[in-house]
N, C-alpha and C positions, 0 to 999 in steps of 0.2 A: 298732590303733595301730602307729606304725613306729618303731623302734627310735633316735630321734633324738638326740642331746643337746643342751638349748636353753643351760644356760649350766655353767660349771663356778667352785667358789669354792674356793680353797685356802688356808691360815693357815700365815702365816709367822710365824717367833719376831721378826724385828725389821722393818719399814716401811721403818726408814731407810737400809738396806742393799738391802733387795729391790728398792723402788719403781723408783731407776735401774737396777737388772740389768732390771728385766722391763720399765721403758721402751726398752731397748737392744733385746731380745728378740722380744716381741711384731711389731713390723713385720716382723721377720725369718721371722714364720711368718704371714703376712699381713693382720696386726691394723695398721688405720690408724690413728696416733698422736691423728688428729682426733678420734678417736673414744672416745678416755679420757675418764672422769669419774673422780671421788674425791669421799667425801661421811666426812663423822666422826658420829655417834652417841651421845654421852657416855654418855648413861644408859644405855645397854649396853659402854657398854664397845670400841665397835667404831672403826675404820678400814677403810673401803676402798677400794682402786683398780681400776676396772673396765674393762677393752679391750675394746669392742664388735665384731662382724663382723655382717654379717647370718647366717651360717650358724651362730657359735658367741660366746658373751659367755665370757670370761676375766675371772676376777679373783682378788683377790691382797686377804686380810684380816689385821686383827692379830687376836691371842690376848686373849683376857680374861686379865688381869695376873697371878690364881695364876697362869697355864698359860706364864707368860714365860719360865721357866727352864728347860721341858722339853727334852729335845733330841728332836728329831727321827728318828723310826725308820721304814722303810716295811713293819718287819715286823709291828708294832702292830697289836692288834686296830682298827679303824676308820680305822687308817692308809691313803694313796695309795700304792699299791705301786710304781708307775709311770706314765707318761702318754704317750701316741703321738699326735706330730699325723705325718701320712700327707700324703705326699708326693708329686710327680708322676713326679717321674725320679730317677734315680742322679746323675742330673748336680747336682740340686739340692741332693742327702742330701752329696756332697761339699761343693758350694758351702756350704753351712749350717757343714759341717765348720769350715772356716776363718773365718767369722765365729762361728760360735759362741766361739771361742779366741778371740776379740780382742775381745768382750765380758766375757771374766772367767767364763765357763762352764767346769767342770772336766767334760774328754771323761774318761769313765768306760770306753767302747768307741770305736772309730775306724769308721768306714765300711768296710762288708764284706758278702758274705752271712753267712747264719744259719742254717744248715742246719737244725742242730740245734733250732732252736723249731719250724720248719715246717716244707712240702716245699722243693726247691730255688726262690729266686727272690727271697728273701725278705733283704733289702738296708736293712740300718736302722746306725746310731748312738746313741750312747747317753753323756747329760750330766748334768750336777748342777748347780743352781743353786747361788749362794753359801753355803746352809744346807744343802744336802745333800741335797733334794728332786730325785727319777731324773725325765726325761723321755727321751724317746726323739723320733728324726726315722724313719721307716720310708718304702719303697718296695717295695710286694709287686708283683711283675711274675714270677704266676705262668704257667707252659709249659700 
């Protein structure tokens, strides 16, 4: 087996907040908007919104109603600690920089190396969506 990931789903505390941050979002790391669906579930209790690629499916779910008021921690047993989508160049990890700001994403780091996680080369930023969920832009351009 190779180490792939076919789709990823993450639970946000509110829809009505996220839905436009991550349609704003998503094209910016190269999810075509054509390619959103949304479907609701009642009898579970679910919402979601799904941006497809061929290499990777995003989406973005609501909470089952107890779980509305939780907040958000990535330190949580079962919690997303973070997430990296991987980048081509440095020149992109900036560019992202500045639209990520003007979609309402709170930069948590600016663009920079990283020494300190890796060896030298290692060129990432670092955001938060409007609930507090880390993602990361990286570009490893190791020597």
């Amino acid at each position: 087996m190779k180490p792939v990931i076919d789709h990823i789903q993450i639970t946000v505390r509110d829809m009505s907040v996220a839905v436009p941050f991550y349609d704003r979002l998503m094209p910016l790391l190269g999810f075509d908007p054509a390619c959103r669906t949304a479907a609701t579930i009642d009898e579970h209790e679910f919402q979601v919104v799904e941006y497809s690629h061929p290499l990777l499916a995003f989406a973005i779910t609501s909470p089952r109603s107890a779980f509305e008021q939780d907040s958000i921690n990535r330190r949580k047993p079962g919690a997303l600690h973070h997430l990296a989508f991987k980048s081509e160049s440095r020149a992109e990890v900036n560019r992202l920089h500045a639209e990520l700001k003007s979609i309402g994403a709170t930069i948590v780091a600016p663009p920079r190396e990283y020494p300190e996680y890796t060896p030298p080369g290692y060129y990432a930023l670092f955001f938060k969506d409007p609930e507090g969920i880390k993602y990361e832009i990286v570009c490893a351009e190791f020597a």
